[in-house]
N, C-alpha and C positions, 0 to 999 in steps of 0.2 A: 598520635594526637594527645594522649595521653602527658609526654614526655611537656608539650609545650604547656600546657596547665600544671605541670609538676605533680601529675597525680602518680601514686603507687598504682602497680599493676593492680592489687586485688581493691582498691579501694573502689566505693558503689557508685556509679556513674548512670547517669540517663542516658539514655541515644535518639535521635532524631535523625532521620536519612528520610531524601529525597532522590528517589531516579526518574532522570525527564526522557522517559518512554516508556508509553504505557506498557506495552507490550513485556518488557523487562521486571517495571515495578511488578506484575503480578504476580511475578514467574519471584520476584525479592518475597513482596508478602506471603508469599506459598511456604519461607522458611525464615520467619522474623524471629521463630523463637530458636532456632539454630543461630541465626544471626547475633540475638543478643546472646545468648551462651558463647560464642568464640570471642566476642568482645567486652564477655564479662557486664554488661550491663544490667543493675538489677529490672530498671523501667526502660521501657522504649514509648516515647510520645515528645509532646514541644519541649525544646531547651532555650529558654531565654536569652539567659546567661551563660556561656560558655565559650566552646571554642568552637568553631565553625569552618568548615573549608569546603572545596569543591574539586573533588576528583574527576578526571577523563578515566573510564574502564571501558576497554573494547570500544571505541568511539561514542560513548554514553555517558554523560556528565551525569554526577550523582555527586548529593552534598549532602555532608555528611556533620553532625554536631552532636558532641558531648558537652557534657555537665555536671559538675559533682554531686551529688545528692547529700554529700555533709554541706557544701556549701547554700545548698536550697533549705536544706531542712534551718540549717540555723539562722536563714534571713527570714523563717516562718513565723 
């Protein structure tokens, strides 16, 4: 997702992810901060402005959006 916004791997990004099952999402939030560590995101919460998609994992739709945080910071 990165690649479609042209961001650099290490550059600071937000994440917002949705999984629609409950059952899953808890078992997600149990490891958000694993989560944002493998994807490098400094914050995890709402992304506005970004890029947005929606993944099938294991028959489980989870949608998934990043954000760049230079680009938030500098529209502040």
């Amino acid at each position: 997702m990165r690649k479609e916004l042209e961001l650099d791997m290490e550059e600071s990004i937000r994440l917002e992810y949705e999984v629609r099952d409950e059952r899953v999402a808890d078992l997600v939030a149990d490891h958000a901060d694993l989560i944002a560590d493998e994807v490098r995101a400094e914050e995890v919460g709402a992304v506005s402005d970004g890029h947005r998609k929606t993944w099938e994992v294991e028959g489980i739709e989870v949608e998934i959006a990043i954000g760049s945080l230079a680009t938030a910071e500098a529209s502040d």
